[in-house]
BATORVO-654944 format. One line per field, with one value per residue (C-alpha): residue number from 1; residue in three letters; x, y, z. Coordinates in steps of 0.1 Angstrom, whole numbers, plus 5000, padded with zeros to 4 digits. Example, Ala and Ser with C-alpha at 12.3 -4.5 7.8 and 13.67 -1.06 7.14 Angstrom:
% residues 2
num: (1,2)
residuo: (ALA,SER)
east: (5123,5137)
north: (4955,4989)
up: (5078,5071)
This chain:
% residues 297
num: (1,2,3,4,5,6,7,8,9,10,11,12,13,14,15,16,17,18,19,20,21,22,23,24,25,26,27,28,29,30,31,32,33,34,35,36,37,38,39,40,41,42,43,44,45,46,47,48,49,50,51,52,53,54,55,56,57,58,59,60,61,62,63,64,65,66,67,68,69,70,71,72,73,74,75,76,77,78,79,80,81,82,83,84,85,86,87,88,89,90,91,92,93,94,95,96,97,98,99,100,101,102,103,104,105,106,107,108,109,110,111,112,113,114,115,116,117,118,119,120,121,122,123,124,125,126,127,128,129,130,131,132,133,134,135,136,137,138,139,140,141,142,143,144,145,146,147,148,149,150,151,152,153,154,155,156,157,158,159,160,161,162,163,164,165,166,167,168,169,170,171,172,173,174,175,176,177,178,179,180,181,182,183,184,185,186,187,188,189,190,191,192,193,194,195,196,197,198,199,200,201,202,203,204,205,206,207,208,209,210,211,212,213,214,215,216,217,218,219,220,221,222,223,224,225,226,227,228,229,230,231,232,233,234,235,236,237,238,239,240,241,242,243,244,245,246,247,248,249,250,251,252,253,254,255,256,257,258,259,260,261,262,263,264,265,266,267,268,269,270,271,272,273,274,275,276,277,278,279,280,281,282,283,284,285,286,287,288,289,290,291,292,293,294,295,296,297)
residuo: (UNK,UNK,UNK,UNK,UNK,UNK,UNK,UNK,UNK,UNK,UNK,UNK,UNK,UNK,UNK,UNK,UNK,UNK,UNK,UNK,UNK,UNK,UNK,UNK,UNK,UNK,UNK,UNK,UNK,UNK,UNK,UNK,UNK,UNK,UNK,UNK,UNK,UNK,UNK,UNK,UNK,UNK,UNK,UNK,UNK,UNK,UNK,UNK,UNK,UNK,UNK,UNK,UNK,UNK,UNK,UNK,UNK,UNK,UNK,UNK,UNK,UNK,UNK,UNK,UNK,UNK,UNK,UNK,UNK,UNK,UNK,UNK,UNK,UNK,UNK,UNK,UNK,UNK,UNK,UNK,UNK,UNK,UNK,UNK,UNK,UNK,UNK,UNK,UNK,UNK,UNK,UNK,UNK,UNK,UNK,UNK,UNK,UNK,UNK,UNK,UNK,UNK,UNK,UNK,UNK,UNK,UNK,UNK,UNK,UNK,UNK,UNK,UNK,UNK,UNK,UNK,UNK,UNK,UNK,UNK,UNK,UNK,UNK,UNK,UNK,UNK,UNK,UNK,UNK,UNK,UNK,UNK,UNK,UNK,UNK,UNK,UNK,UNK,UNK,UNK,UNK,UNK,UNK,UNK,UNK,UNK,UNK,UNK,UNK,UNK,UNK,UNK,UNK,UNK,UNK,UNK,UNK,UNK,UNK,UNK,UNK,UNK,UNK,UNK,UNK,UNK,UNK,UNK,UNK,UNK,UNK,UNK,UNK,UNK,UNK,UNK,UNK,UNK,UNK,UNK,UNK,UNK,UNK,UNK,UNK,UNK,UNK,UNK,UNK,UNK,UNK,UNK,UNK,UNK,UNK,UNK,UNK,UNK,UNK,UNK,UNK,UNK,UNK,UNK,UNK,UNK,UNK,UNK,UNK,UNK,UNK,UNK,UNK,UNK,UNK,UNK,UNK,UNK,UNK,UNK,UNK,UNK,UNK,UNK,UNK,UNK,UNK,UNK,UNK,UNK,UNK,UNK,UNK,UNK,UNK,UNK,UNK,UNK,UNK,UNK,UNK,UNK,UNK,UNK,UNK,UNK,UNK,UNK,UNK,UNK,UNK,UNK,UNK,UNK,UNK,UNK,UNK,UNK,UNK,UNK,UNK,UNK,UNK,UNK,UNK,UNK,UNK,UNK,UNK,UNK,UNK,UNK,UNK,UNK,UNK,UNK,UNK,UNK,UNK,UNK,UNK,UNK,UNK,UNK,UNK,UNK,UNK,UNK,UNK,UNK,UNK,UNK,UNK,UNK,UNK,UNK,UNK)
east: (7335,7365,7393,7418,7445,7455,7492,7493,7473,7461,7488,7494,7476,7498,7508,7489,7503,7524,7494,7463,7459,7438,7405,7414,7418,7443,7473,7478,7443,7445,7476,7464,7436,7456,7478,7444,7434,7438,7417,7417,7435,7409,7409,7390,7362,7364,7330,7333,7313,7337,7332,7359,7379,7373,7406,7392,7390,7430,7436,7427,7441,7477,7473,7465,7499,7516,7504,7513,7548,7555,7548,7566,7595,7591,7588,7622,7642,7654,7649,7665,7653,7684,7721,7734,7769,7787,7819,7847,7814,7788,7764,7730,7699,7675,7650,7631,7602,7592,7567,7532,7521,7549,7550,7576,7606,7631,7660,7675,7705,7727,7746,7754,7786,7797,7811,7847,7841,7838,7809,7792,7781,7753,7729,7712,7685,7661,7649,7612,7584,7556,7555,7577,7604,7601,7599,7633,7648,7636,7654,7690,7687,7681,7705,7734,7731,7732,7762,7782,7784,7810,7834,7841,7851,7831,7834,7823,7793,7783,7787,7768,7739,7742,7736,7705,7691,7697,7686,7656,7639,7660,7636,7654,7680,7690,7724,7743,7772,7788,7817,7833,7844,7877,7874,7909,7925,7901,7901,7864,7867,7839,7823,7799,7774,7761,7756,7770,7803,7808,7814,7844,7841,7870,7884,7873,7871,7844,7850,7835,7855,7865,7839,7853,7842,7813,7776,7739,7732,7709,7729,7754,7779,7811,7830,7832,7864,7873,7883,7905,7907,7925,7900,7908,7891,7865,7860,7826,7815,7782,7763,7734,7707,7706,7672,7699,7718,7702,7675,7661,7672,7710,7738,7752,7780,7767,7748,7777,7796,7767,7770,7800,7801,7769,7790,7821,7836,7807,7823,7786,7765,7731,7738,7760,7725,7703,7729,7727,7690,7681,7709,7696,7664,7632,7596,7585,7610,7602,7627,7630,7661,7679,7713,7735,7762,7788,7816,7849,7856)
north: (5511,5500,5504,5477,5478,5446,5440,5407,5383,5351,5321,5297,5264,5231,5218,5243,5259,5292,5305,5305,5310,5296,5313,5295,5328,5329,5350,5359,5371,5387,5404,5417,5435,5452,5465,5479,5493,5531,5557,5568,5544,5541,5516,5488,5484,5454,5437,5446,5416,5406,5376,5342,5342,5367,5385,5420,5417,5406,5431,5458,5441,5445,5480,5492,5474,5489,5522,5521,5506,5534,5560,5547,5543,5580,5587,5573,5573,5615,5611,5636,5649,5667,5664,5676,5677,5659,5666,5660,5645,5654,5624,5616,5592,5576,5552,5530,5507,5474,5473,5480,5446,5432,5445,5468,5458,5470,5490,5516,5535,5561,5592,5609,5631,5620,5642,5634,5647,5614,5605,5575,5555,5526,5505,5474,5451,5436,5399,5398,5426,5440,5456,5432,5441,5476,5477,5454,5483,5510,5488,5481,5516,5536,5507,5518,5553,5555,5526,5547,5577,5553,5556,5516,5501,5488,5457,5460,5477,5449,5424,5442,5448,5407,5405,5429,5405,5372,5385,5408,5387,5354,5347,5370,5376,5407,5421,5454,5477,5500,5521,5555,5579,5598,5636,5645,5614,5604,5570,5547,5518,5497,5462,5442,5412,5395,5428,5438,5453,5491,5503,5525,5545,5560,5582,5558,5527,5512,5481,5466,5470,5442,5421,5418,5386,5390,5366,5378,5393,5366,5338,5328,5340,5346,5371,5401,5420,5454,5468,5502,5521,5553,5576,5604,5634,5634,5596,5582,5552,5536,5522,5498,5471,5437,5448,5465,5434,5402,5388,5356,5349,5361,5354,5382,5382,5388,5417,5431,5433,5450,5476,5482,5487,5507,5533,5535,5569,5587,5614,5630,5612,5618,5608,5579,5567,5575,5552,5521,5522,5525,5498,5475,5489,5462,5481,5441,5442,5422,5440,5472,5494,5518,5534,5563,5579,5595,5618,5630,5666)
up: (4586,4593,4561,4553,4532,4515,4514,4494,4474,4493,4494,4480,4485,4496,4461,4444,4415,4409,4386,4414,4448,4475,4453,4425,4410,4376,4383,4343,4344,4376,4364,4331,4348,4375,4343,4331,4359,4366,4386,4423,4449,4476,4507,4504,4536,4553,4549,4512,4489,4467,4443,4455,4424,4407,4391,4394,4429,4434,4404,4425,4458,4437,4427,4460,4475,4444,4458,4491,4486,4467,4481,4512,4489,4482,4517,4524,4496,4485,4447,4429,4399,4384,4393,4429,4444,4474,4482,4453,4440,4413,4412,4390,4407,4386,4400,4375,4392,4380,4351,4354,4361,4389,4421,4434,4450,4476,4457,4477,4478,4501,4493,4524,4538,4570,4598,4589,4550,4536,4515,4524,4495,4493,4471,4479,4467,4492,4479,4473,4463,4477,4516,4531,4505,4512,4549,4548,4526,4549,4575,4556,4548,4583,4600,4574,4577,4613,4617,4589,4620,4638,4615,4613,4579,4548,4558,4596,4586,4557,4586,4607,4581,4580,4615,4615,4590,4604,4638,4623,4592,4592,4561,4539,4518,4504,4484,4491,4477,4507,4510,4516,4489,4502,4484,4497,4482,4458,4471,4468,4492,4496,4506,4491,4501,4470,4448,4411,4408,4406,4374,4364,4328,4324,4290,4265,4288,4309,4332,4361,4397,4414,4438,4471,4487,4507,4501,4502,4537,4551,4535,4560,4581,4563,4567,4546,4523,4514,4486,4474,4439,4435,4409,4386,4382,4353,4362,4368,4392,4383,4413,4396,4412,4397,4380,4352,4345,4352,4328,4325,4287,4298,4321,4345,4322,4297,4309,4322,4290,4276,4304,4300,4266,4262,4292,4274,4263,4278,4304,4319,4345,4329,4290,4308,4327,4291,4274,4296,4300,4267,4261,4290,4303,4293,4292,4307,4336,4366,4391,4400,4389,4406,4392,4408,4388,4405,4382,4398,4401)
């Protein structure tokens, strides 16, 4: 018997509505269920009887892709469980998926030294959930990390992610924060394409960076900008996903100025994470979060 391994519920009918499929199975109900459910993940056989419509059986269809997206997440993405050191560098991952009942999305971040002693520094945010979000962040990811060797600039290697996606999955869109971290000078200089500032706490003070122009990879094909700031030792740079910000009953900038002042006066990178997740953080969240904290030594 042959196992299959169901990545996604069935579409959408033509004019059919966002709360059932092609089964005329109910999405809330559906959903509530595969928030119940627990026990072994198992493959489903393919000539398994399943009743059309019926919730428990698309419950179980959405657990099983929760599974398997994450544990290829954890297969590519090296999360560390306490704090670890890069050079001039002392930096804090946390990883936060979507709640129980959405399906996981394609967060990913890069903390890397390359051969010349710089420290290559990423975070992006495939659009989407599921498998297809996560294989596009496996992509982004592997084509970054092996484009950063070169040498070339921030902004030659955002353009070149672009590229990759318009040539690769022309269907998506995704947003990314990349750049090099200079220990010798201290200097951060990065590019972005559609993504949330950097944050900067430092002393007493917290305030976003500035955005240097640059549109969701996938979007279009402008061009993209650098950007240089000079850090101080003790300093820390907060890398974030748009799953810590954005809400649907808040603007961006609002959520910002809540970041920033929930990270304000707080000089190490683990209470700094603590403090903007419990300030932020929503037990109901529909996006994934992923945050790296970086402190200057």
């Amino acid at each position: 018997m042959t196992p299959e391994i169901v990545s996604s519920p069935a579409p959408l009918e033509p004019g059919g509505s966002a709360g059932t499929n092609q089964a005329g199975v109910d999405r809330a109900a559906a959903r509530s269920a595969f928030a119940a459910a627990s026990g072994p993940f198992t493959l489903r056989p393919r000539n398994t009887e399943r009743a059309p419509g019926d919730p428990t059986a698309l419950a179980a269809a959405l657990l099983q892709e929760r599974h398997v997206t994450l544990e290829l997440q954890r297969a590519i993405l090296p999360l560390h469980e306490a704090p670890f050191d890069l050079p001039g560098l002392r930096a804090v991952v946390r990883y936060l998926p979507a709640s129980a009942d959405s399906r996981v999305g394609g967060d990913w971040y890069i903390t890397a030294e390359m051969p010349g002693g710089s420290v290559l520094l990423a975070i992006g945010d495939v659009a989407g959930h599921g498998l297809d979000a996560a294989a596009g962040m496996a992509r982004l990811r592997g084509a970054l990390a092996g484009l950063a060797i070169t040498g070339a600039p921030p902004e030659r290697l955002v353009g070149w992610l672009n590229d990759l996606v318009h040539h690769v999955a022309p269907e998506h869109t995704a947003s990314v924060m990349a750049g090099y971290f200079d220990p010798a000078s201290r200097d951060l200089t990065w590019a972005q394409a559609g993504h949330p500032p950097p944050l900067l706490v430092r002393g007493s003070c917290a305030r976003p960076l500035g955005q240097p122009a640059g549109i969701l990879l996938g979007a279009g094909r402008g061009g993209y900008e650098a950007m240089t700031v000079r850090l101080e030792p003790a300093d820390i740079v907060l890398l974030y996903s748009d799953g810590l910000v954005e809400r649907r009953h808040r603007s961006l900038d609002e959520g910002l100025s809540m970041l920033a002042q929930a990270a304000a006066g707080i000089s190490d990178p683990e209470q700094l994470i603590a403090a903007v997740l419990d300030a932020l953080s929503s037990a109901d969240s529909e996006d994934d979060t992923c945050l790296v904290a970086l402190r200057v030594l």
